[in-house]
N, C-alpha and C positions, 0 to 999 in steps of 0.2 A: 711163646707157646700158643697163643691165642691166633697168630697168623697160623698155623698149623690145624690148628680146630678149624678153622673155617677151612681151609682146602680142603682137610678128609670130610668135613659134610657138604661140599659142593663135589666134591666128586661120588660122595654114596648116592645122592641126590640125580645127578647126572646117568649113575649106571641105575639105578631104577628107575630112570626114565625110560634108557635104551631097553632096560629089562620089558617094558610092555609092548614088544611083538614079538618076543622071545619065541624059538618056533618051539618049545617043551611048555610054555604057557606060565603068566607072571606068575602066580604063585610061588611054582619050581624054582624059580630064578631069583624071587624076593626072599626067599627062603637062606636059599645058597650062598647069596650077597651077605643077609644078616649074619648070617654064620659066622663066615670069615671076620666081617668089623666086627664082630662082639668076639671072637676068638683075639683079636687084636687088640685091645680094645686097654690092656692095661700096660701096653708098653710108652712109657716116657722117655728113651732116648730117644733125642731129636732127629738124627743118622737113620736110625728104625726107622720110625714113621715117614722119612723122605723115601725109604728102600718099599716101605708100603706102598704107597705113595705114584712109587712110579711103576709098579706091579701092577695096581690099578689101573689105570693109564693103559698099559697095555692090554688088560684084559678090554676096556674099552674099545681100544683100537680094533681089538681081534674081534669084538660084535661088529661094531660098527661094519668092518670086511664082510662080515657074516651078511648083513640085509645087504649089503653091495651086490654080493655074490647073486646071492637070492633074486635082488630083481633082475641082475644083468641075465642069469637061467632064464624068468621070465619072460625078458624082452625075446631073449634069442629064439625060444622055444614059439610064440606068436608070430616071427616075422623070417623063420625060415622056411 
């Protein structure tokens, strides 16, 4: 169980990271992140927390795309 705790706080860890250039602004987004882990927050089957887990993950993914998108607009917008 103890390798599970560490994954879910290296990845709340990691999306509040990506949370501060959030384009609604970190609050919003620290906000909405805690929500969810603390909504979460009492479930012990190991299964669950993997389905969490990998939920997260993607939401990750889908920011990460997000500032992708954002600068490649940027670049394109400069250099057409």
């Amino acid at each position: 169980m103890s390798t599970l705790r560490y994954k879910v706080l290296n990845t709340y860890k990691e999306l509040l990271f990506l949370g501060k250039s959030y384009p609604l602004g970190y609050t919003y987004f620290r906000t909405r992140c805690h929500a969810a882990f603390s909504k979460a927050a009492g479930i012990t089957d190991e299964a669950e927390i993997e389905k969490k887990l990998a939920l997260a993950e993607y939401v990750k993914k889908e920011i990460e795309m997000l500032y992708y998108l954002k600068k490649y607009r940027a670049i394109k917008k400069r250099y057409e």
